[in-house]
C-alpha positions as a Markdown table, in Angstrom:
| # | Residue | x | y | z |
|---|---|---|---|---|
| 1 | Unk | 140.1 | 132.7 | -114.2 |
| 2 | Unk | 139.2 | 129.7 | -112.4 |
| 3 | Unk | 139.9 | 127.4 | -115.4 |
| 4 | Unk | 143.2 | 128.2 | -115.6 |
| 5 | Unk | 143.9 | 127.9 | -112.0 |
| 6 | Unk | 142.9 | 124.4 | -112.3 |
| 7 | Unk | 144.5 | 123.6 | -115.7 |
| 8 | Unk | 147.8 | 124.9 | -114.7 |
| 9 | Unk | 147.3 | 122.8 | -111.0 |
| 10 | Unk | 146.3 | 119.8 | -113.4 |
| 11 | Unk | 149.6 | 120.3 | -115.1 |
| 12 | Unk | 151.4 | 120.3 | -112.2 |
| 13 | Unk | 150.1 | 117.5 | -110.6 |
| 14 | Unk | 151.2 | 115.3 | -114.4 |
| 15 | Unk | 154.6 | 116.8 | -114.2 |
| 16 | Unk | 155.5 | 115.7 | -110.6 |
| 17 | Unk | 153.9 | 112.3 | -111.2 |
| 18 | Unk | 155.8 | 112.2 | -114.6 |
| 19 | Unk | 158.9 | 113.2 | -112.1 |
| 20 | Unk | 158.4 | 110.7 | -109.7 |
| 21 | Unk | 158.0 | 108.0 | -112.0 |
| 22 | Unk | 161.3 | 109.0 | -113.7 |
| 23 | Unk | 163.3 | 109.1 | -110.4 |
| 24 | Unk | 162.0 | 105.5 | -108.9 |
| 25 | Unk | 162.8 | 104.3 | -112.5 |
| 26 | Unk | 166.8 | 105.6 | -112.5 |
| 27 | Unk | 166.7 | 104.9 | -108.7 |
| 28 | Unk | 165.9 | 100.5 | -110.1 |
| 29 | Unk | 168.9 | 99.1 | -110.8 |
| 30 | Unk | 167.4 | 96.7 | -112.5 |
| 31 | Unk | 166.1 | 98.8 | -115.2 |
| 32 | Unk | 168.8 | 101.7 | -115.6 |
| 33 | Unk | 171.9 | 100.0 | -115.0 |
| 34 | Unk | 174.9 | 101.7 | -115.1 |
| 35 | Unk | 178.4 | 103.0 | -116.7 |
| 36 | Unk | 181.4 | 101.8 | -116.5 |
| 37 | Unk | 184.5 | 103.7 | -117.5 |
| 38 | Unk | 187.1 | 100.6 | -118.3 |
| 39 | Unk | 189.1 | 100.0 | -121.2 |
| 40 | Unk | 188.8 | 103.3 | -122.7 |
| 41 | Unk | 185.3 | 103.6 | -123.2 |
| 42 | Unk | 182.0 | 103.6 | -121.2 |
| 43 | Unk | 180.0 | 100.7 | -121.7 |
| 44 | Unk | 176.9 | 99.7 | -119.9 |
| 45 | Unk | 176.3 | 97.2 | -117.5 |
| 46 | Unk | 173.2 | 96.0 | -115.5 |
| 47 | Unk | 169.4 | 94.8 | -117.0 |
| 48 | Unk | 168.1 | 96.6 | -120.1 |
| 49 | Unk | 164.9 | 96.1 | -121.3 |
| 50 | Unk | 165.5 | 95.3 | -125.5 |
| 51 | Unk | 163.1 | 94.1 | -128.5 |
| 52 | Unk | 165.0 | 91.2 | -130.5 |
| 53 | Unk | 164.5 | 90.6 | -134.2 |
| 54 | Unk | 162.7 | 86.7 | -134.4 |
| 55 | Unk | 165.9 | 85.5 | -135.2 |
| 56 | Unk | 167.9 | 85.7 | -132.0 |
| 57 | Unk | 165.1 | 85.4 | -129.5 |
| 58 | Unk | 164.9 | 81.9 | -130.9 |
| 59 | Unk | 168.5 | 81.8 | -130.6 |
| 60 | Unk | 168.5 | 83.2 | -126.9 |
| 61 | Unk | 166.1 | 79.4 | -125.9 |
| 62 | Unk | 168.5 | 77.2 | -128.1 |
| 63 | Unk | 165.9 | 77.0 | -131.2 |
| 64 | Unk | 165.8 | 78.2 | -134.3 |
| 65 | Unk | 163.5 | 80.6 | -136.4 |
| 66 | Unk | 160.9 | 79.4 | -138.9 |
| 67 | Unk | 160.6 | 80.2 | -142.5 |
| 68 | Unk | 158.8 | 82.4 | -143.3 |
| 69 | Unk | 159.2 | 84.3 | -139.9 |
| 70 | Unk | 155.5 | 84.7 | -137.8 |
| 71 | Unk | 155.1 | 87.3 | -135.4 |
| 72 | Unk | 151.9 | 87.7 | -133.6 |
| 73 | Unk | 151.1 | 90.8 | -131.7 |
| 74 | Unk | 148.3 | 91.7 | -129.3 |
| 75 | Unk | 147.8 | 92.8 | -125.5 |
| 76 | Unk | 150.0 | 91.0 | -124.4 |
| 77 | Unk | 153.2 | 92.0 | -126.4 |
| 78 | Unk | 154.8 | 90.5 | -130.2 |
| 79 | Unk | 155.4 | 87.3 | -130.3 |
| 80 | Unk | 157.3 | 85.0 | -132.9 |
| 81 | Unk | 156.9 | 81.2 | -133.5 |
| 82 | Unk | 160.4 | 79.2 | -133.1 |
| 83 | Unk | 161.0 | 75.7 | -133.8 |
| 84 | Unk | 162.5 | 73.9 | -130.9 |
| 85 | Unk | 163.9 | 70.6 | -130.3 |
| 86 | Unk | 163.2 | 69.3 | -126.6 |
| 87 | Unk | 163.3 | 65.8 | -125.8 |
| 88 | Unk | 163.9 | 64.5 | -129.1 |
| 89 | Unk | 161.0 | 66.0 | -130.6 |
| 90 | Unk | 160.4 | 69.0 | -132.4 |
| 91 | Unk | 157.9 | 71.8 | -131.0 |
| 92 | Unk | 157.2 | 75.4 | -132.5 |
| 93 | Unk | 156.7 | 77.7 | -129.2 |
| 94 | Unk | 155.9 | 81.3 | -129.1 |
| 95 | Unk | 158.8 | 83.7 | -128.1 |
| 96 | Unk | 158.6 | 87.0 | -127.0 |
| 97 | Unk | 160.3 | 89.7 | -128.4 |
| 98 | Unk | 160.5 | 92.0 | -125.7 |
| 99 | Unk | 163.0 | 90.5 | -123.7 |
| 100 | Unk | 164.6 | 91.8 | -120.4 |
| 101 | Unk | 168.8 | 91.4 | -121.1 |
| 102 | Unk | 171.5 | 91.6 | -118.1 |
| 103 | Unk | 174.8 | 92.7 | -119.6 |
| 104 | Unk | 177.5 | 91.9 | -116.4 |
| 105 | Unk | 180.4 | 94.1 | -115.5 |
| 106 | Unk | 183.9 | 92.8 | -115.9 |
């Protein structure tokens, strides 16, 4: 008997720290956003966390994609090589693809 009195106080405890991390997360603006009901339509507005093809995070810096595409990935998120031209030279950089995006409301 007393395992399940501790598996079911274990499981408790995970789903009020799964609930609090849930509210504070809603409760960030700068993670959840919002709606807005203009126009017709709801569309979202606010920060939103998105992973880009290679193509337009190069695009988002002002450079441009290499051929063939790279993407590297490890601890510290995917990657892709981009060819950029600063100060009159050209430079391959490393992008991430996880990119944090703020779409404004109008």
């Amino acid at each position: 008997m007393p395992v399940k009195k501790t598996g079911f106080a274990l499981l408790v405890f995970v789903a009020l720290i799964a609930g609090a991390v849930l509210f504070v997360n809603f409760q960030n603006n700068s993670i959840s956003g919002g709606f807005s009901a203009a126009g017709g339509g709801r569309y979202y507005y606010g920060s939103q966390i998105v992973q880009l093809m290679p193509q337009d995070a190069c695009a988002r810096i002002g450079c441009e994609s290499t051929e063939p595409v790279y993407v590297k990935s490890g601890f510290g998120g995917s990657y892709t090589k981009c060819l950029c031209y600063r100060n009159g030279v050209y430079k391959e950089e490393w992008v991430p693809l996880i990119q944090v995006i703020n779409f404004n409301k109008d």
